[in-house]
C-alpha positions in Angstrom: 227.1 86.4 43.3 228.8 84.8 46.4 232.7 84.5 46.0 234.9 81.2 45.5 236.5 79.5 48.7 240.2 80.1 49.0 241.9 76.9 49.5 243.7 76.8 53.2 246.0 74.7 53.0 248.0 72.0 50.8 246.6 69.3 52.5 243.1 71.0 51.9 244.1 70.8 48.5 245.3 67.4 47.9 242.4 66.6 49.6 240.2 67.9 47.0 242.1 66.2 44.4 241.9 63.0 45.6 237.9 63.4 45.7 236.4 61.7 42.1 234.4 65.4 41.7 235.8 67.4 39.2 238.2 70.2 40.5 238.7 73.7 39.0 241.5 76.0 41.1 242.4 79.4 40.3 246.1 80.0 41.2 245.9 84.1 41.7 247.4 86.1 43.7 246.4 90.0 45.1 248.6 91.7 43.7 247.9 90.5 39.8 246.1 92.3 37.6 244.8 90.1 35.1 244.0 87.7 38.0 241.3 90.2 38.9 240.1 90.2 35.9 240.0 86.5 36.1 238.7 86.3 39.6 234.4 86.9 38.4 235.1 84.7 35.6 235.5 81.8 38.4 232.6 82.9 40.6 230.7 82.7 37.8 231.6 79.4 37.1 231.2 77.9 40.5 228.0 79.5 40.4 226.4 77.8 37.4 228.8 74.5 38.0 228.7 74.1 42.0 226.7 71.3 41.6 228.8 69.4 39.1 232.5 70.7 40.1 234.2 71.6 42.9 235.7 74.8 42.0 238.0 76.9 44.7 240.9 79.8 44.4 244.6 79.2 45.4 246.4 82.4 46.4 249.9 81.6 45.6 251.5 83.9 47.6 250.4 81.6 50.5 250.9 78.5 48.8 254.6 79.1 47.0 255.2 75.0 47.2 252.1 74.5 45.3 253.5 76.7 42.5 256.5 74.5 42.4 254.8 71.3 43.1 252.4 72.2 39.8 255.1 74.2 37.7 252.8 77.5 37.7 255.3 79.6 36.3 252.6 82.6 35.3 249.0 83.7 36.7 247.0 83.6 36.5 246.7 79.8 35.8 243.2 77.6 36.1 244.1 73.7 37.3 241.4 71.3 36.3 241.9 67.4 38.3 240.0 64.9 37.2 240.1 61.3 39.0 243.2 62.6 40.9 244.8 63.8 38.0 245.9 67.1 36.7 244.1 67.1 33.0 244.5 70.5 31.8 245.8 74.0 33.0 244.4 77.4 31.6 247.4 80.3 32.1 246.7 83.6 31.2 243.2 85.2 31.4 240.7 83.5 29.3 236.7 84.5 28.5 234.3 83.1 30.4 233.3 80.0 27.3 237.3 79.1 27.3 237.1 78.1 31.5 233.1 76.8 30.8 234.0 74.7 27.8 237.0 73.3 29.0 235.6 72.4 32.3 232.5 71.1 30.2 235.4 68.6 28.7 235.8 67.0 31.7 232.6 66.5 33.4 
C-alpha cells in the first residue's frame, strides 16, 4: 500500500479545494498517537477512492494557520471539501466504514 501525499503548503491546499474533485485531508501530526492509528485508515482510502477523491494528509505541526484557519482544535481530524466547501469534518479516530461512508456521502 503506497502512502498518502503530505500537503506542502497552504496554497497547495487551497488549491485543492478550489478543484470540483472531492477532497479528503487528514490533519495529523507525528507526535499523535491516535493519528497513527488513523494514518492506514487514509491510505486505505486513497487506495480504493484515488480515482474518485483527492485524498492527501496535513501535518499540522507545519501548517499551525491551517488549524486556526479550519478551527481543528483536536487530531486527529478528517476535512472533507466538496465544490470549495468544507462539508464535514471527522475528529477523533474513526473505523475504516465511518471515513468510507462519509466520503461515499459526498461523491
Amino acid at each position: 500500500m503506497t502512502e498518502t501525499a503530505y500537503i506542502q503548503s497552504e496554497a497547495e491546499l487551497d488549491e485543492l479545494i478550489a478543484n470540483p474533485t472531492l477532497l479528503v485531508v487528514d490533519c495529523t501530526a507525528t507526535w499523535c498517537g491516535p493519528c497513527k492509528l488513523v494514518a492506514p485508515l487514509i491510505d486505505q482510502l486513497n487506495e480504493a477512492y484515488s480515482d474518485r477523491a483527492q485524498i492527501r494528509k496535513l501535518d499540522l505541526d507545519d501548517h499551525k494557520p491551517v488549524a486556526k484557519r479550519f478551527e481543528v482544535r483536536s487530531i486527529p481530524a478528517v476535512m472533507f471539501f466538496k465544490g470549495g466547501e468544507q462539508v464535514e469534518t471527522l475528529v477523533g479516530a474513526k473505523t475504516y466504514d465511518e471515513y468510507s461512508t462519509t466520503l461515499e456521502k459526498y461523491l
